[in-house]
SERO-116164 format. One line per 3 residues: number of its first residue (from 1); for each residue x, y, z of N, C-alpha, C. Coordinates in steps of 0.001 Angstrom, whole numbers. Layout:
BEGIN
NUM) X,Y,Z,X,Y,Z,X,Y,Z  ... .
END
This chain:
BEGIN
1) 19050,7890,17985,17775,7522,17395,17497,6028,17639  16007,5863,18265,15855,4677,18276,15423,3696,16673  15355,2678,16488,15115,2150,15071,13814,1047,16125 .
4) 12612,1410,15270,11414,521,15772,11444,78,17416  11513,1635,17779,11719,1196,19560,10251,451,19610  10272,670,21141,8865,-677,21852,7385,867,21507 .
7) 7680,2126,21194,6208,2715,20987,6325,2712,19832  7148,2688,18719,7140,2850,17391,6222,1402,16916  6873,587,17680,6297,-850,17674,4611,-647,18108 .
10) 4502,-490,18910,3057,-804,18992,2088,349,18417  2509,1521,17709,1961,2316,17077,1777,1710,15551  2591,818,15196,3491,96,13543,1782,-1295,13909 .
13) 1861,-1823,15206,1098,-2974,15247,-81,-3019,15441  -595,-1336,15750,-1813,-1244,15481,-2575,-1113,14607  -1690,-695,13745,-2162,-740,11824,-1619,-1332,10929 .
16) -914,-2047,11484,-61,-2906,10161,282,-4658,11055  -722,-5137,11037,-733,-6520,12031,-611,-7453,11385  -1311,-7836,10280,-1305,-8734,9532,-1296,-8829,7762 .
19) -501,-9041,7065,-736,-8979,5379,-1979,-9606,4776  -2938,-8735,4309,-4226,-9267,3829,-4383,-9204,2241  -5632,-9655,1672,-6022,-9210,189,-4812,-9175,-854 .
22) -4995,-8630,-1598,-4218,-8408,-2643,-2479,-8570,-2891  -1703,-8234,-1704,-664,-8153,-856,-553,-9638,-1032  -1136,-10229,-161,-746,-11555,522,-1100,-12532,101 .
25) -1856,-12338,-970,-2177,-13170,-2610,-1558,-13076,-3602  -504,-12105,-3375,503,-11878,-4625,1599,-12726,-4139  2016,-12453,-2837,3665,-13520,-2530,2999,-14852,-2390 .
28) 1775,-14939,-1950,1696,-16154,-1960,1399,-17129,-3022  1392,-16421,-4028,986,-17123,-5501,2331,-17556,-5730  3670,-17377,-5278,4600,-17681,-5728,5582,-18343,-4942 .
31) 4705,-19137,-4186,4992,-20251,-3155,4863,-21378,-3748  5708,-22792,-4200,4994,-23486,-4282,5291,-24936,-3073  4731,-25875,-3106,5077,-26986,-1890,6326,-27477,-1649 .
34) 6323,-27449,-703,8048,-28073,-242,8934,-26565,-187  8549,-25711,-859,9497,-24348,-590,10112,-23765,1157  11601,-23618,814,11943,-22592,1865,11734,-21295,1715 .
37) 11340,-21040,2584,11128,-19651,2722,11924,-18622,3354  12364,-17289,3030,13081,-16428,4254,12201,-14644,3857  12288,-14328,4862,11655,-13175,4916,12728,-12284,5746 .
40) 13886,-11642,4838,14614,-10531,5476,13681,-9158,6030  14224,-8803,6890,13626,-7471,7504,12017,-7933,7783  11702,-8813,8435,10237,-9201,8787,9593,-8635,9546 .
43) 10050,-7706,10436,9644,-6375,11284,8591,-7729,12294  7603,-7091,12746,6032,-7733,13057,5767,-8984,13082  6043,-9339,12113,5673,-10726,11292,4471,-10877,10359 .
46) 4116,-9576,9871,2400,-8924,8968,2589,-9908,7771  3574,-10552,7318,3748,-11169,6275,4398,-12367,6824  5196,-13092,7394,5604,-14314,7610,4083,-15239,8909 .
49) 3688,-14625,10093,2371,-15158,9903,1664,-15645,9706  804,-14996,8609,250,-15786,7861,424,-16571,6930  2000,-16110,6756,2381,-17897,5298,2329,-18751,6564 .
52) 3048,-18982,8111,3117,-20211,9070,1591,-20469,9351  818,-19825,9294,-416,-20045,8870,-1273,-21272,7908  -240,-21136,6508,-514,-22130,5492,281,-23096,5598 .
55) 1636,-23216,6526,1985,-24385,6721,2920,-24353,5860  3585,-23038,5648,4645,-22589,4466,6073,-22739,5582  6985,-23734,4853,8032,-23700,5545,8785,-22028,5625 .
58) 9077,-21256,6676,9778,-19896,6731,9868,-19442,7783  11002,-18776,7841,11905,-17843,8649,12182,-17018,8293  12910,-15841,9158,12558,-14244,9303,13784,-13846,10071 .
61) 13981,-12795,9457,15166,-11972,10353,15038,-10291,10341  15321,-9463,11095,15131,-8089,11407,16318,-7453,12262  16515,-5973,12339,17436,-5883,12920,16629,-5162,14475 .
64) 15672,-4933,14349,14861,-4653,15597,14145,-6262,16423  14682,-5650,17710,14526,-6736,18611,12428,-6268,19286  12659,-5178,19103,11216,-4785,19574,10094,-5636,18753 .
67) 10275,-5816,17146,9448,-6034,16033,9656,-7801,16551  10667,-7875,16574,10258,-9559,16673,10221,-10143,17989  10070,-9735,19641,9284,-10321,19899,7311,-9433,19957 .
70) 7008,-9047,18729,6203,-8817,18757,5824,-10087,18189  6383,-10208,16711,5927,-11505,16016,6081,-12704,16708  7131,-13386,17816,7195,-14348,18545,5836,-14301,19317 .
73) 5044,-13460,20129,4529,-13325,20552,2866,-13668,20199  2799,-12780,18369,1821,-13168,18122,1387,-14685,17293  2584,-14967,17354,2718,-16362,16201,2417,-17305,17623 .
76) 2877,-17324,18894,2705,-18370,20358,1275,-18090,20496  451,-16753,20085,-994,-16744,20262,-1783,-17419,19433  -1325,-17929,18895,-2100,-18651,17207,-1069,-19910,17495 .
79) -1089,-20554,18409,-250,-22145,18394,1122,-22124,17994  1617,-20886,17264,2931,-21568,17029,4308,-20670,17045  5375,-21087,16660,6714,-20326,17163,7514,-20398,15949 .
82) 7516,-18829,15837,8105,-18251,14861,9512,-18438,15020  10062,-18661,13508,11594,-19090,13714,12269,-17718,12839  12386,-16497,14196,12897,-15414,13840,14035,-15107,14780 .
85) 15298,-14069,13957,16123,-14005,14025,16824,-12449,14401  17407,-12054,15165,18048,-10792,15177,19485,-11154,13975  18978,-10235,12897,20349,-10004,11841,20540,-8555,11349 .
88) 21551,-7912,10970,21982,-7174,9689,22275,-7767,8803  21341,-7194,7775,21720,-8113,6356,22937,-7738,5821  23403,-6657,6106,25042,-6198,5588,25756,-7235,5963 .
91) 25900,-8112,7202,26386,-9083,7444,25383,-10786,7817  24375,-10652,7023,23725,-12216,6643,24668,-12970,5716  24633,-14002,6771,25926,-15538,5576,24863,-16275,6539 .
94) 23987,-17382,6476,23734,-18466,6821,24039,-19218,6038  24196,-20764,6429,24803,-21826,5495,22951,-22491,5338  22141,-22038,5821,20731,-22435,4988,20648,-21943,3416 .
97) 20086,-22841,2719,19849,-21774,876,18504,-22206,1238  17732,-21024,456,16294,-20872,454,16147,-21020,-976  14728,-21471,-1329,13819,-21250,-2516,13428,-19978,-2924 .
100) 12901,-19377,-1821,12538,-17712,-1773,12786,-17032,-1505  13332,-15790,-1427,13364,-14819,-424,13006,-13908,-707  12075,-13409,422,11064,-11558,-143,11120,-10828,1178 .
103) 11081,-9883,493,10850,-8233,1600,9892,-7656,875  8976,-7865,1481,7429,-6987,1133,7301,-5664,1906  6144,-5186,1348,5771,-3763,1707,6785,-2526,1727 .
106) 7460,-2542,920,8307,-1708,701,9555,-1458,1255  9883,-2480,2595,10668,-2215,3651,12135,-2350,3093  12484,-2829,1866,13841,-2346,527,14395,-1431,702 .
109) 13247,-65,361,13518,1288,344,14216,1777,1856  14373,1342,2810,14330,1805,3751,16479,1457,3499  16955,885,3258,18642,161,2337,18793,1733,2402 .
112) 19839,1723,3257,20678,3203,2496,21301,2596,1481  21321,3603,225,22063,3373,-1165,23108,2817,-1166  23880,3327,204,25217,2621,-158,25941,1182,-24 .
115) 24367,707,1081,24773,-787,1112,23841,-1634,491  23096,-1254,-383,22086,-1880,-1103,22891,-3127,-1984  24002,-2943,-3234,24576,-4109,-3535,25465,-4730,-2875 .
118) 25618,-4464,-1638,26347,-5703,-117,25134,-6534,-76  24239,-5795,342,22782,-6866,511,22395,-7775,-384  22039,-7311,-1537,21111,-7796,-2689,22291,-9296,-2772 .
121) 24174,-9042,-2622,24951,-9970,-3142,24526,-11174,-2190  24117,-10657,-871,24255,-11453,304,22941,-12835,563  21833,-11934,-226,20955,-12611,-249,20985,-13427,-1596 .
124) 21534,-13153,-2820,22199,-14061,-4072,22541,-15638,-3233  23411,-14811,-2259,24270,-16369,-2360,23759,-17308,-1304  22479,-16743,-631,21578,-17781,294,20297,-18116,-761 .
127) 20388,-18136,-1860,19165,-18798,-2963,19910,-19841,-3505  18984,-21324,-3162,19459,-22305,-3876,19298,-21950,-5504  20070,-22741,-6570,19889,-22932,-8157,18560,-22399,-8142 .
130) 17949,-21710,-9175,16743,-21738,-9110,15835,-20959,-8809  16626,-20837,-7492,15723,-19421,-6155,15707,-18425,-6553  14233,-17678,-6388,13660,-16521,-6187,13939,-15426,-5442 .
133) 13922,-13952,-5672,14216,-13049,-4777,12793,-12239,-5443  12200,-11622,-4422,11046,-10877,-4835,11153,-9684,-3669  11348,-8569,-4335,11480,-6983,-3441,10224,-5777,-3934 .
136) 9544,-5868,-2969,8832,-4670,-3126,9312,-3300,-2902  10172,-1970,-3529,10495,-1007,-3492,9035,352,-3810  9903,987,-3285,8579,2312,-3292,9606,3239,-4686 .
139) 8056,3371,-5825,8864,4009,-6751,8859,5202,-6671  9583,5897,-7643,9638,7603,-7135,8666,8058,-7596  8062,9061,-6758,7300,10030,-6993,7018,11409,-5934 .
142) 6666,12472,-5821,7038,13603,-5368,6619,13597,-4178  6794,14371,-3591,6221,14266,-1921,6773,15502,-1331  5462,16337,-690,5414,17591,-12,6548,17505,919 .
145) 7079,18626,1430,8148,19150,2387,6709,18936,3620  7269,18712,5245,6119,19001,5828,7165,19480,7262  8039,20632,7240,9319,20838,8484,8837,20752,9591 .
148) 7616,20759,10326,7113,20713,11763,6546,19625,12043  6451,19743,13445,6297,18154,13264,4458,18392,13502  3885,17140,13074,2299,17318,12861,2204,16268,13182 .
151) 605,16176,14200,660,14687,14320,-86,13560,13800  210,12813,13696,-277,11883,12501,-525,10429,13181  -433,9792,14569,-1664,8918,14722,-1610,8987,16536 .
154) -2347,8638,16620,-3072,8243,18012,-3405,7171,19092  -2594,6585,19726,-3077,5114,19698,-3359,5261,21912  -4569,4738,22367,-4289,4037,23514,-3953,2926,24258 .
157) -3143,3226,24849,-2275,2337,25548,-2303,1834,27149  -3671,1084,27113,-3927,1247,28701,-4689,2704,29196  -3731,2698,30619,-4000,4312,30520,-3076,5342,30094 .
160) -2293,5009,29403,-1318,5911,28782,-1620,6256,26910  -1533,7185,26425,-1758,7462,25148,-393,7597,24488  -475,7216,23583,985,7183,22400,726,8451,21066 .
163) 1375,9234,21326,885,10028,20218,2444,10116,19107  1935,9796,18128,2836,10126,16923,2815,11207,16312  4148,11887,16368,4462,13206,15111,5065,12652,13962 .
166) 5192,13540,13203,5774,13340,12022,6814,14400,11369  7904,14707,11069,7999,15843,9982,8758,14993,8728  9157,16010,7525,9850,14996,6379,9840,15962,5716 .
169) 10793,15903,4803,11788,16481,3686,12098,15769,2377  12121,16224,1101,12062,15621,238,13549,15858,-882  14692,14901,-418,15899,15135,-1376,15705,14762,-2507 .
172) 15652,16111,-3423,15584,15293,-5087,16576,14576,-5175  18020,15509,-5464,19012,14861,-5500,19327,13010,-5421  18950,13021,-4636,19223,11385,-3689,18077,11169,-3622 .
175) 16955,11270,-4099,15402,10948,-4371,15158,9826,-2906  15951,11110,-1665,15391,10200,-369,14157,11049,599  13223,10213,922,12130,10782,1406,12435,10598,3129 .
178) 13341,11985,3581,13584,11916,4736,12722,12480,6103  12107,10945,6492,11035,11218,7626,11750,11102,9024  11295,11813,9595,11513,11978,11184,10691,11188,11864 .
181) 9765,10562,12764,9294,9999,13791,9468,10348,15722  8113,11203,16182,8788,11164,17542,7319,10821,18003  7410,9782,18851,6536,8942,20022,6802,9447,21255 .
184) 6056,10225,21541,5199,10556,23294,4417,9637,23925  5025,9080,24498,3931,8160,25706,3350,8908,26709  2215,9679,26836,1884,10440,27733,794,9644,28437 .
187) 1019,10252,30081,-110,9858,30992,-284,11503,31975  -2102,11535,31824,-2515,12324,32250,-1687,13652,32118  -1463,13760,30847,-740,15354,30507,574,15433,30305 .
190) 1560,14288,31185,2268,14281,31160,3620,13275,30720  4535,13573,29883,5446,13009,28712,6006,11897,29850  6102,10536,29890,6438,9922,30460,8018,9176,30105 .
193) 7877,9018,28735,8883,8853,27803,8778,9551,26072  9713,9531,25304,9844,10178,24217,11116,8821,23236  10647,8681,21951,11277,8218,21292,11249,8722,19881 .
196) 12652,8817,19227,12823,9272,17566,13005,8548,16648  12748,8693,15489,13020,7503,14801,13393,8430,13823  14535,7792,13090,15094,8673,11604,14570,7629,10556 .
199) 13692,7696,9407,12566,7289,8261,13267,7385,7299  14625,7336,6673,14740,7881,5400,14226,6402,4572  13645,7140,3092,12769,6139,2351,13532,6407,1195 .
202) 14469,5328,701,14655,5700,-793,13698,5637,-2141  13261,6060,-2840,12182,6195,-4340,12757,5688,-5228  12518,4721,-5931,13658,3978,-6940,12623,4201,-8630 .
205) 13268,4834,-9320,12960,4058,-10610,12569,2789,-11120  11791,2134,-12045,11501,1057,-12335,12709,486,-12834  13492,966,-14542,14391,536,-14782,15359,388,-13920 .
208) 15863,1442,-12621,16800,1432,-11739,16866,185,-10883  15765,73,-11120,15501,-1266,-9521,15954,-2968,-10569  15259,-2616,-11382,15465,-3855,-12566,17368,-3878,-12738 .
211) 17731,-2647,-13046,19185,-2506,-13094,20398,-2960,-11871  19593,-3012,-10891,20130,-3425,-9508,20548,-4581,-9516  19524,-4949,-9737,19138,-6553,-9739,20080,-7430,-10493 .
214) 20311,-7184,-11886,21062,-7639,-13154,22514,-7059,-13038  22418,-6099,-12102,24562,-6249,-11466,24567,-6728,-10423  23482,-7045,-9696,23581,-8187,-8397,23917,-9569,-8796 .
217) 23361,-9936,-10157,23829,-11695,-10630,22165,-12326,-10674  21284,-11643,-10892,20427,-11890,-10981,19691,-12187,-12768  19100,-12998,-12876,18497,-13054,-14142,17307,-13160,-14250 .
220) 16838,-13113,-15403,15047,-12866,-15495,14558,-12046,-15193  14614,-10958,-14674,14380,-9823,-13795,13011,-9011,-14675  11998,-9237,-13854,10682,-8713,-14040,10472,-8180,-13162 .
223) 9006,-7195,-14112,8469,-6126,-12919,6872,-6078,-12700  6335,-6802,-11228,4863,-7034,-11383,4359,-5672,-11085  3088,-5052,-11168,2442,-3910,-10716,876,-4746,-9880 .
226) 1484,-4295,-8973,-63,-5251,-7805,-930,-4180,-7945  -2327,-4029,-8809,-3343,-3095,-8413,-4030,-3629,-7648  -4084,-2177,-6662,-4980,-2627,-5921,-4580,-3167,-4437 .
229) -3376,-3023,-4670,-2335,-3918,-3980,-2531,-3852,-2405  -2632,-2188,-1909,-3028,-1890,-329,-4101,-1180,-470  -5091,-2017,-1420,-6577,-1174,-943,-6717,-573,-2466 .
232) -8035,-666,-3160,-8263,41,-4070,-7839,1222,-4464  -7013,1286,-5587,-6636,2851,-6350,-4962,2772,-5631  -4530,1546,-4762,-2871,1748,-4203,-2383,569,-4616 .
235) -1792,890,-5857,-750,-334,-6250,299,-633,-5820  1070,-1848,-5916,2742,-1514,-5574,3511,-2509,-6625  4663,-2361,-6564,5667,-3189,-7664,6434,-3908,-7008 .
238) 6827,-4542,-7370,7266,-6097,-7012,8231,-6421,-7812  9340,-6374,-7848,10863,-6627,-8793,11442,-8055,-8353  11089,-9026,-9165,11110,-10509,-9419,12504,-10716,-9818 .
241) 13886,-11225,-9520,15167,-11918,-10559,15326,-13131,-9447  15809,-14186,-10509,16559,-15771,-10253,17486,-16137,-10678  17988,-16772,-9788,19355,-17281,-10259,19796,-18697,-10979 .
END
């Protein structure tokens, strides 16, 4: 399985390019001057961007090489050069400490369970005194079985078309929302290349996620609700602890 190959990528960058509205008024309310910034799992750069945009000191790391030179790419089109990184956060130690560190849009959930407190410790101990951790998780809620694959977007590519399937499965048990992904690059009828992607999405409880947090070494641990957050009537939550 590929993880954010180069069509997943430009299917991901045709709809998800930049962090706007509500989103990108919420992390950014909790910037203040002189702050470091880090943005684990920055995919794109839909959210780091536009903070280098405001002149927000930050850096970015991902474990897909496809996603970031997308963001190198689009940050050199807008004057400037993104200071992003190929990492696994299972193994992030930089000797930088940050003020901030966030993973927006849900990209948390994506942590298999079992290395979620390796991470959460890892990013503890890159926050100066003080520092912020802000995680947007996807909370639980139910979601249809869909076993075939159906296709679900469309994108052109030159003269080649990218078509996305989809299928997904819903583990109560392990409240994991397991999506499939397969990208067809077709020209004139015919499959030129094929790529898979394995989606599993973990669904977290509110208290659960708050509970994470407070055996990670975290304190203060709040929970924002962004209405409105991706578009009228789509909120999201935002799980705030400092150290």
């Amino acid at each position: 399985m590929d993880y954010y190959g180069e069509l997943c990528t430009k299917v991901y960058e045709s709809g998800k390019s930049i962090a706007e509205g509500e989103e990108l008024a919420f992390y950014l309310s909790h910037v203040t001057e002189g702050m470091k910034v880090l943005e684990p799992m920055c995919g794109n750069g839909r959210m780091l961007i536009p903070f280098m945009q405001r002149g927000i000191d930050i850096e970015g790391f991902d474990i897909s090489d496809e996603m970031l030179k997308v963001c190198v790419v689009k940050g050199n089109e807008r004057g400037m050069e993104p200071r992003v990184f190929h990492q696994d956060m299972r193994h992030f130690n930089r000797q930088d400490t940050y003020d901030l560190i966030m993973i927006p849009f849900g990209s948390f959930s994506l942590l298999p369970e079992e290395i979620v407190p390796l991470c959460l410790r890892n990013l503890k101990e890159s926050l100066r005194q003080g520092g912020k951790l802000l995680i947007t998780a996807i909370i639980q809620q139910g979601a249809d079985d869909c076993p075939e694959w159906k296709e679900t977007n469309r994108l052109q590519d030159g003269k080649n078309t990218i078509i996305e399937y989809k299928r997904m499965t819903y583990d109560k048990d392990s409240r994991v929302l397991n999506s499939k992904l397969k990208y067809n690059l077709i020209y004139e009828g015919e499959v030129l290349k094929e790529e898979l992607m394995d989606f599993p999405m973990r669904m977290y409880g509110v208290e659960e996620c708050k509970d994470l947090l407070h055996k990670s070494g975290f304190v203060n641990v709040t929970v924002h609700e962004v209405l409105d957050g991706y578009g009228k009537g789509n909120p999201f939550y935002v799980f705030e602890g400092t150290i």
